[in-house]
C-alpha positions as CSV (number, residue, x, y, z in Angstrom):
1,X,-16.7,12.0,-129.7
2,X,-20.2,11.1,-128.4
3,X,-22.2,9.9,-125.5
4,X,-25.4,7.8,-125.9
5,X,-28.5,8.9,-123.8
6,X,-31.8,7.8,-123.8
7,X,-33.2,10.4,-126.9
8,X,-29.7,9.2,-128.7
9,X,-26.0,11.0,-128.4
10,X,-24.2,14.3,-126.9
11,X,-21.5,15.7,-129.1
12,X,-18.5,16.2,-126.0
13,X,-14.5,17.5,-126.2
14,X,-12.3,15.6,-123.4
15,X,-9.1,16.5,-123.2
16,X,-6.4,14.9,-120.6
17,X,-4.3,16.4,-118.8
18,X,-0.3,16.7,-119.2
19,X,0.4,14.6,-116.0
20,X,-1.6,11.8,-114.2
21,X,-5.0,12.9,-114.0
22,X,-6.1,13.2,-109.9
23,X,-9.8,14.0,-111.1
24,X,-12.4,14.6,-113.8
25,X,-14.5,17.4,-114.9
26,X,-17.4,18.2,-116.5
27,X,-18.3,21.9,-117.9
28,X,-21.7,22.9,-118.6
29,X,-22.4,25.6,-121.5
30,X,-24.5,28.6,-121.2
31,X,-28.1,28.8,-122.6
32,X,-29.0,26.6,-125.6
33,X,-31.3,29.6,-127.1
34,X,-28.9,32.2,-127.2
35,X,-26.0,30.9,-128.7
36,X,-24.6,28.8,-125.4
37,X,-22.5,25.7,-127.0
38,X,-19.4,23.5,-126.2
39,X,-17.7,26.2,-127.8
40,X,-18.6,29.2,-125.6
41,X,-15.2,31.0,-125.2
42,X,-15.2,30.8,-121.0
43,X,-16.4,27.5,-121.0
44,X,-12.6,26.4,-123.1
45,X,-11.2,28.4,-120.7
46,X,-12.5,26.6,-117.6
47,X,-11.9,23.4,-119.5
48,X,-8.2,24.4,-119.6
49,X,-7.9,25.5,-116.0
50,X,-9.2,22.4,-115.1
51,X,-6.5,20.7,-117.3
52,X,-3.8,22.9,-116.1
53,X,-4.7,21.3,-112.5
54,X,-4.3,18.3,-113.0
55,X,-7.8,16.9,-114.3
56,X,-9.5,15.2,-117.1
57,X,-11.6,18.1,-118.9
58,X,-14.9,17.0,-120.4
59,X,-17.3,19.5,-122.5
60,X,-20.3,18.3,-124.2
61,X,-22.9,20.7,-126.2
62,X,-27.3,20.0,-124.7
63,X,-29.8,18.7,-126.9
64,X,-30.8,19.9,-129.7
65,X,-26.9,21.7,-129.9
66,X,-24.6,21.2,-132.5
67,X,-24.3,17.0,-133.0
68,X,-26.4,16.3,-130.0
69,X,-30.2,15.0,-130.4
70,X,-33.2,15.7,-128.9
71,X,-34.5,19.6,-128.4
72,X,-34.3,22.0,-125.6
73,X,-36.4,21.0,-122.7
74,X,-36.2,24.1,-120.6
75,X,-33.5,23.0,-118.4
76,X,-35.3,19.5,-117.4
77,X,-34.1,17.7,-119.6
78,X,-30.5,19.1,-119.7
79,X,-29.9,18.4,-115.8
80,X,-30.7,14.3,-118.1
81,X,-28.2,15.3,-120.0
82,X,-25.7,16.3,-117.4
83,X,-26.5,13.2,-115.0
84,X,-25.7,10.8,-118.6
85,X,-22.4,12.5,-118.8
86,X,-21.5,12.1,-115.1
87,X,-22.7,8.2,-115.8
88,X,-20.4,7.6,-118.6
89,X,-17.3,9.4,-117.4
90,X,-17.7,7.3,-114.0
91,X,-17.4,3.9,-116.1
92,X,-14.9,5.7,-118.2
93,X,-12.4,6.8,-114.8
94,X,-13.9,4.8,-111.9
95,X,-10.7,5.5,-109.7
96,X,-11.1,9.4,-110.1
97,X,-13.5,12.0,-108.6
98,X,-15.9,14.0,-110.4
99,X,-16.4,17.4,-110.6
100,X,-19.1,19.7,-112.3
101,X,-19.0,23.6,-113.5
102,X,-21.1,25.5,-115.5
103,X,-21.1,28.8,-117.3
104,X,-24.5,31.0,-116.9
105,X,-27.6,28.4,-117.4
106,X,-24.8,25.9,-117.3
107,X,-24.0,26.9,-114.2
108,X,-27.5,26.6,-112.8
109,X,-28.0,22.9,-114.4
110,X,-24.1,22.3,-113.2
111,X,-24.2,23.5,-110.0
112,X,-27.8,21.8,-109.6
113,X,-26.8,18.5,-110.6
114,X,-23.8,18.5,-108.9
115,X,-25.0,19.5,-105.8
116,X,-27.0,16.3,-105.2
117,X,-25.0,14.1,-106.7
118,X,-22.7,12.3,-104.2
119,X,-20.1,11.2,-107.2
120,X,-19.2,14.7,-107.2
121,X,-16.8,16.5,-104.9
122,X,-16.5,20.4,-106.0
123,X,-18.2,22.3,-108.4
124,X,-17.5,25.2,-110.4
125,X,-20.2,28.2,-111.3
126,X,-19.3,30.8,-114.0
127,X,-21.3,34.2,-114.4
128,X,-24.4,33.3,-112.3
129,X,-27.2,34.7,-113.6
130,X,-28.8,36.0,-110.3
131,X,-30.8,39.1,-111.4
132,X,-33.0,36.8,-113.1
133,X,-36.2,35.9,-111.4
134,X,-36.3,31.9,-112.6
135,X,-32.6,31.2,-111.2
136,X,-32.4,30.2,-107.5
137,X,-28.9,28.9,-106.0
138,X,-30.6,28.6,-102.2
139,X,-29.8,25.1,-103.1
140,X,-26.3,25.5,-102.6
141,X,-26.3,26.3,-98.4
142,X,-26.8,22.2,-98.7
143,X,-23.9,21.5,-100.4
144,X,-21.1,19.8,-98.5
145,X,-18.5,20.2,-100.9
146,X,-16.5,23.2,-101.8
147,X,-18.3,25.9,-104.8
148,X,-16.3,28.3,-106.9
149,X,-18.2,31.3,-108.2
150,X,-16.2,33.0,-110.6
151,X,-18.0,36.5,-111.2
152,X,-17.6,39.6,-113.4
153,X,-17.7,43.1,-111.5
154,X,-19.8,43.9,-114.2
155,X,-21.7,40.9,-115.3
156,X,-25.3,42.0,-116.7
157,X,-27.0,39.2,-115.4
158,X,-25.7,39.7,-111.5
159,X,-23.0,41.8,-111.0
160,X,-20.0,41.1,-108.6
161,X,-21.5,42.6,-105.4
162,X,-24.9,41.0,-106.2
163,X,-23.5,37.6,-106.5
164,X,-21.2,38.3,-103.1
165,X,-24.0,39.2,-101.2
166,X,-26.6,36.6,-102.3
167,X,-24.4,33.8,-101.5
168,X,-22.4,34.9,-98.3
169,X,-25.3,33.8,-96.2
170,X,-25.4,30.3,-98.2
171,X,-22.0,29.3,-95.9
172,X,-18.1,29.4,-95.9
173,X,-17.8,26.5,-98.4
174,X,-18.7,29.0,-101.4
175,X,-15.8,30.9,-102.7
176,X,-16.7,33.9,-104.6
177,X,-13.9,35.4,-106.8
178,X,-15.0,39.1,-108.8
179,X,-12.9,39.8,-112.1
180,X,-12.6,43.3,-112.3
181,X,-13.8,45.1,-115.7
182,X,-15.2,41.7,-116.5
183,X,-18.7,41.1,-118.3
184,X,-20.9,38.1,-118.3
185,X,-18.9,36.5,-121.0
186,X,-15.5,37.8,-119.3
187,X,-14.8,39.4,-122.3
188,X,-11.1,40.7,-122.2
189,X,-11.0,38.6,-119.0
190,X,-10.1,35.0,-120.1
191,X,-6.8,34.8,-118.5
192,X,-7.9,35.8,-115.4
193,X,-10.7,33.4,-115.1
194,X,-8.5,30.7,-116.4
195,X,-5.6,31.6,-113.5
196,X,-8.6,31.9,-110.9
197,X,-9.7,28.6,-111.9
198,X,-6.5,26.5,-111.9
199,X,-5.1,28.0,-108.6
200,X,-8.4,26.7,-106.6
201,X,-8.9,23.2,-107.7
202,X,-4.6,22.8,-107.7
203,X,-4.1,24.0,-104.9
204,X,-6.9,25.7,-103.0
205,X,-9.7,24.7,-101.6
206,X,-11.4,22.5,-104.2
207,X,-8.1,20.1,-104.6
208,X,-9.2,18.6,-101.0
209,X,-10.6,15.6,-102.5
210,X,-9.0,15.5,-105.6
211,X,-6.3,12.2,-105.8
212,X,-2.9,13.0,-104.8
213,X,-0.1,12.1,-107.5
């Protein structure tokens, strides 16, 4: 399927879920430039826990990726991108609540977008790259919805303990989970990320304002 934006379409996977659907969610890919698409292997994964909980799962690959037009723009005009995709899959499910993840850069443009945008009622951030200098999630202390951070001990863009201690002082509403032996790509580490997933927007924290069927 595709989505029409202003430089021309997004290639996107939605899946529904088994059951009535309480909310929908979009899930951002890592970095266009180093291989990040719609296919990333931990970005399926989130799509499925996010199916397995009971919500619409919607990926869709940046400009200038796969089937989508346009070219990278540096994270500018992918945050674009993400806000056309929140657009569409309002008019698409206007009863439902939105949600937003992100996997690496995704999860910078994800959690970013989402943040701000008052359609959106939890968000989702997968392997945060903190030990890079260009990446700051200070934004997230602002947020007054519930934030999943979904870490590998031994990510090589920010650790576990690294991404525990740099947002502990952001507030109680971020929930950061470490996956043991995991790297950034949670190689080996798929199920657990997928289980880590599902339990908090089912039944943890981030179902709050999902719709109750």
């Amino acid at each position: 399927m595709h989505i029409p934006v202003s430089h021309g379409r997004l290639e996107a996977l939605m899946k529904q879920p088994a059951g009535p659907a309480r909310g929908a969610a979009v899930v951002c890919h890592p970095h266009p430039i180093h291989g990040g698409t719609i296919h990333t292997k931990a970005v399926y994964r989130a799509a499925q826990a996010f199916n397995d909980a009971g919500l619409v799962a919607l990926r869709f690959n940046f400009r200038g990726v796969g089937a989508s037009t346009g070219s990278y723009d540096d994270g500018i005009g992918e945050r674009d991108d993400l806000e056309a995709v929140l657009d569409w899959l309002e008019a698409e499910y206007p009863e439902l609540p939105l949600l937003v993840g992100g996997h690496s850069f995704g999860s910078m443009v994800g959690l970013s977008v989402g943040a701000d945008d008052e359609r959106v009622v939890a968000l989702l951030g997968l392997g945060l790259p903190v030990d890079m200098d260009r990446y700051d999630y200070s934004f997230l202390a602002k947020a007054d919805k519930p934030v999943l951070v979904v870490q590998g001990e031994n990510d090589e863009f920010g650790p576990g303990e690294s991404v525990s201690n740099l947002l502990a002082p952001l507030g109680a509403h971020i929930t950061v989970v470490r996956i043991p032996g995991s790297d950034h790509y949670f190689t080996d580490r798929l199920d657990e990320l997928r289980a880590t997933v599902r339990g908090y927007y089912e039944s943890g924290p981030g179902s709050r304002f999902l719709t109750i069927v």
